[in-house]
C-alpha positions in Angstrom: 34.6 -44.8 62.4 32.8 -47.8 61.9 32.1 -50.3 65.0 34.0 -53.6 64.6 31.2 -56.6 64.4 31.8 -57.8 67.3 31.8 -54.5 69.3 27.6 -54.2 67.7 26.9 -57.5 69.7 24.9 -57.3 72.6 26.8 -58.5 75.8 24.8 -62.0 76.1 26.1 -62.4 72.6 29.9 -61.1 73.6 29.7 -64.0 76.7 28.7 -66.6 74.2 31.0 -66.1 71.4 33.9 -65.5 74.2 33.1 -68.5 76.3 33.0 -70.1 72.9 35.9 -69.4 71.9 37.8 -70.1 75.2 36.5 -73.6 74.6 37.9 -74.2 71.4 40.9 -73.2 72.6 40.7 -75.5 75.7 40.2 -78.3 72.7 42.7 -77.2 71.0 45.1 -77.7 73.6 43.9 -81.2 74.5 45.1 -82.1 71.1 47.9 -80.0 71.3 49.5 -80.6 74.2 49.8 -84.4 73.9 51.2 -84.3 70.5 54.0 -82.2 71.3 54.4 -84.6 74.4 55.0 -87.6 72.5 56.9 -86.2 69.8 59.6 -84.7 72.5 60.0 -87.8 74.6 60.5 -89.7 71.4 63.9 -88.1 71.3 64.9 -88.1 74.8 67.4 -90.3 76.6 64.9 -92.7 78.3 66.8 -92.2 82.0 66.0 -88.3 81.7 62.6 -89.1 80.3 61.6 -91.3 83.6 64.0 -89.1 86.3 63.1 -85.7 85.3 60.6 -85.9 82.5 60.4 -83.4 79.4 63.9 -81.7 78.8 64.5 -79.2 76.1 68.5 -79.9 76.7 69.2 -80.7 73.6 72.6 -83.1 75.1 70.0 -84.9 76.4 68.2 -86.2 73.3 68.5 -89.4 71.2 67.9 -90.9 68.3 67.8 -94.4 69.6 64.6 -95.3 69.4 64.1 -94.4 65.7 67.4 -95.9 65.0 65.6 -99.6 67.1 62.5 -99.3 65.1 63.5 -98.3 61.4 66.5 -100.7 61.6 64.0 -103.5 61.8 63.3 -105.1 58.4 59.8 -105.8 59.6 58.9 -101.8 60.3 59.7 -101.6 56.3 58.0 -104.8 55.0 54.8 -103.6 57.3 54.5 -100.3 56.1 54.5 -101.5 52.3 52.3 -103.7 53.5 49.9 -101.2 55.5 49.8 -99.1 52.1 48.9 -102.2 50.0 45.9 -103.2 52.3 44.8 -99.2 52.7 45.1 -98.3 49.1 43.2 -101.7 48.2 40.6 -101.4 51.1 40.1 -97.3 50.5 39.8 -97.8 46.6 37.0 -100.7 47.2 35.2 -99.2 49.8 34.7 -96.2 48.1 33.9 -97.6 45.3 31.1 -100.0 46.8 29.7 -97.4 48.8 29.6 -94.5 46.0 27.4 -97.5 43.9 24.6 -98.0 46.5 24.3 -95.1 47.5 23.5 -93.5 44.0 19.8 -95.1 43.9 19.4 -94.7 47.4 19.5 -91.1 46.5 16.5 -91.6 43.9 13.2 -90.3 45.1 11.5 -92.7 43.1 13.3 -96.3 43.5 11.0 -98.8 44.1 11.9 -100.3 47.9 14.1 -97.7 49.3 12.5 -97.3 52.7 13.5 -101.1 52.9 16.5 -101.1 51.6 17.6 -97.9 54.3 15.9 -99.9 56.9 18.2 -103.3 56.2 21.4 -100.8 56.0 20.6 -99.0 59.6 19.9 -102.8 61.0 23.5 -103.7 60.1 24.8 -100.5 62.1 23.8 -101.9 65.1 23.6 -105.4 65.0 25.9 -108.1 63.4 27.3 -111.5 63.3 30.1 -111.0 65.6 33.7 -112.5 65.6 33.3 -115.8 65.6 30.6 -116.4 62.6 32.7 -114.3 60.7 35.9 -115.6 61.3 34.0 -118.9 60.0 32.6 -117.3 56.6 36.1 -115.7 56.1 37.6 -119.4 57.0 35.3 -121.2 54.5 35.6 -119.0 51.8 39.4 -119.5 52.0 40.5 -116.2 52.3 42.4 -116.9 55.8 45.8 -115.5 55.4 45.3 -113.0 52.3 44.6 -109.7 51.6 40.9 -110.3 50.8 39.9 -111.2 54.7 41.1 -107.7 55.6 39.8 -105.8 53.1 36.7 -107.3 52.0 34.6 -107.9 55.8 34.8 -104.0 56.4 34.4 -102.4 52.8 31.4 -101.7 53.0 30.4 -98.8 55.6 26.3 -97.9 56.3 27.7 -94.4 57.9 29.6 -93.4 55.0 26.7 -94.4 52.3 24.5 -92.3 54.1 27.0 -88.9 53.9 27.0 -89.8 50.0 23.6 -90.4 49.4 23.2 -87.2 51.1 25.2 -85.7 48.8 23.7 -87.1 46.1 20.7 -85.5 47.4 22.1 -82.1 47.4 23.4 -82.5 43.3 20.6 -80.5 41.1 17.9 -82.8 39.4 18.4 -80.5 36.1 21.7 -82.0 35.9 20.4 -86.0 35.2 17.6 -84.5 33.6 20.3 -82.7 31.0 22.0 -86.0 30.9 18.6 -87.6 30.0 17.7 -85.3 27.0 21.3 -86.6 25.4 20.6 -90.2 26.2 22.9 -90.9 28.9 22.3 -93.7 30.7 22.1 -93.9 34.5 25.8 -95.8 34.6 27.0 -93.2 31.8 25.6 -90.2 34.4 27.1 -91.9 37.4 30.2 -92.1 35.9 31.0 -89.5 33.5 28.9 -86.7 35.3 28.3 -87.1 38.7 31.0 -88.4 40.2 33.5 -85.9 38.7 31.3 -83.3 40.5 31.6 -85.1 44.3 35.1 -85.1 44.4 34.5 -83.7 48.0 32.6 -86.5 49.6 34.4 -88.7 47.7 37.8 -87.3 49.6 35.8 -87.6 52.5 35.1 -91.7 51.9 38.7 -92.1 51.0 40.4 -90.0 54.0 38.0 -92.0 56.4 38.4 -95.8 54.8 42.2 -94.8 54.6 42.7 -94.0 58.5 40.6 -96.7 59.8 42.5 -99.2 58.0 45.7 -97.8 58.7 44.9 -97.5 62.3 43.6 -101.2 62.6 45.7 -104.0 63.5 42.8 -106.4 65.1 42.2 -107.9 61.9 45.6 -108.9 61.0 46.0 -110.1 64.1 42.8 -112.7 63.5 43.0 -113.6 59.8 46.7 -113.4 58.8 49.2 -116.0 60.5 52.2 -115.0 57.4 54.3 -112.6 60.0 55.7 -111.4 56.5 51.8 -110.1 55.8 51.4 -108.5 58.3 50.6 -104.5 58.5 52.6 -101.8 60.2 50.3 -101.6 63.1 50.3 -105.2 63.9 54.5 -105.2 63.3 54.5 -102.1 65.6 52.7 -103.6 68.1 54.8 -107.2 68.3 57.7 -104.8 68.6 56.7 -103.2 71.8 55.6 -106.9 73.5 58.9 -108.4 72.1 60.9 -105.1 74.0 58.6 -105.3 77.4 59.7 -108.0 79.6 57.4 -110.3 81.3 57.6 -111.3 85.2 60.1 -114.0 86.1 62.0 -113.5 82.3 64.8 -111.4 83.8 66.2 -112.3 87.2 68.3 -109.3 87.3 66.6 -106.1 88.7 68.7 -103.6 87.1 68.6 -105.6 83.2 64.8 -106.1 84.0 64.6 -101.7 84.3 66.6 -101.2 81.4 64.7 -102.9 79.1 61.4 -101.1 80.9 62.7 -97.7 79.8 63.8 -98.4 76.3 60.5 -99.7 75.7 58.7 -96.6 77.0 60.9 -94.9 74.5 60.4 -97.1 71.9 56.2 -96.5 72.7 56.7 -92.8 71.8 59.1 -93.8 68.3 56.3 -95.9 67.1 53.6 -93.7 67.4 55.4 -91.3 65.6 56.5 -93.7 63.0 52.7 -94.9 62.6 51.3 -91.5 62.6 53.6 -89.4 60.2 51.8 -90.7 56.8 48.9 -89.4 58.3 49.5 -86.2 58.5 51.6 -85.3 55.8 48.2 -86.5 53.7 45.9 -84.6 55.4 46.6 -81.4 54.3 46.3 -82.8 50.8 42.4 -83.5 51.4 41.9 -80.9 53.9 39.8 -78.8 51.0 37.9 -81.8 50.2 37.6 -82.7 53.5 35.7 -79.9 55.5 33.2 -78.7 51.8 32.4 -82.8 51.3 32.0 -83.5 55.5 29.4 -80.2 56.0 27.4 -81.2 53.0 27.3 -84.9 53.2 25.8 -83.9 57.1 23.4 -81.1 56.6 22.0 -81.2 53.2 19.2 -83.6 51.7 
């Protein structure tokens, strides 16, 4: 009978891919483990929840705090507006990115050592808050869609995975391009980018999340409550359900209103995260073939 691979190993090779393993599985559960947390004590009765913790009786659960937070008009005017501003920002971004970093992927463009060198400056340095609050304040785009998704569109990080990418697309394929006069915007367009679906999943999944996630922004540049995105509409909801010291003379009121917003903490998160991962599994393919490339190749 034939030895299983891992049976030929030697036993410094067994400890290593054991001990490996047994870390990935401690990662795993870090991940795990918290998830499951939150999404159980966003169902439970907020007295059990702070008395005796997780319970699996299921006479104990609620609905309440999904009931508090979808009932609110706000929650559904923020999430059409969170999609607006991540569609916009993710279709921009990627778009902007995918351009410069097609002839920084040239070997012979004139400048390019210069042109990488002013990209990897702006990874590390920048303006800061204040001068561009002012810039977004003089170009009038205070209060619109523009000063979220314009100031961030552009990301050095993800230009560099495609450019890598680029990198790894066979020459023979703009030379063939070449030979049947295609232009360089005719072989960005019609040939190469219908062959870097994966990176370009990659741009999209990333620009998608961090926008989603992001409520800073929003919280500098738009003053319209009824502009606001989910995250920042979330996040009034549990200040407006927290009380502050000396708001509530009475003790018992004043714990009540503690618990129901530790419950409405967990229904939020879940709220906020569920888009994310029913798409993920949508790009999952793209994701891992267009993140390995983009990293190692080039």
């Amino acid at each position: 009978m034939k030895r299983s691979k891992f049976a030929r190993l030697s036993f410094a090779d067994k400890s290593i891919f054991v001990m490996g393993y047994l870390l990935l599985a401690a990662f795993v559960l870090l991940i795990i483990v918290p998830l499951c947390y939150v999404i159980v004590a966003s169902f439970m009765d907020p007295t059990t929840l702070s008395n005796q913790g997780l319970s699996f009786d299921f006479s104990k659960w609620t609905l309440m705090g999904y009931q508090r937070v979808l009932s609110n008009q706000m929650i559904w005017r923020g999430f059409g507006n969170a999609i607006l501003y991540s569609v916009v920002f993710t279709f921009l971004s990627v778009f902007v990115t995918a351009l410069a970093a097609y002839p920084l992927s040239k070997k012979d463009l004139v400048g390019k050592r210069f042109f990488n060198a002013l990209f990897l400056v702006t990874m590390f340095f920048n303006g800061g808050l204040i001068p561009t609050y002012l810039v977004i304040s003089n170009l009038e785009m205070l209060d619109t869609i523009w000063a979220i998704v314009l100031p961030n569109a552009f990301n050095v990080w993800n230009m560099i995975l495609a450019r890598t990418y680029y990198q790894s697309i066979p020459e023979e394929l703009r030379e063939a391009s070449a030979v049947d006069g295609a232009s360089d915007v005719l072989h960005f367009f019609k040939i190469l980018l219908p062959v870097c679906k994966p990176i370009i999943a990659v741009l999209a999944l990333y620009q998608f999340v961090a926008l989603w996630n992001s409520y800073f922004d929003a919280m500098i540049y738009l003053n319209d409550a009824n502009k606001q995105p989910l995250q920042l509409v979330l996040r009034s909801i549990l200040i407006q359900n927290t009380p502050e010291a000396g708001m509530i003379a009475d003790i018992q009121s004043r714990a009540e209103m503690a618990k129901l917003a530790e419950l409405l903490k967990y229904s939020t998160i879940v709220v906020s995260s569920l888009p994310l991962l029913v798409m993920y599994p949508f790009f999952q393919k793209y994701f891992d073939q267009g993140l390995m490339v983009g990293s190692v190749k080039g």
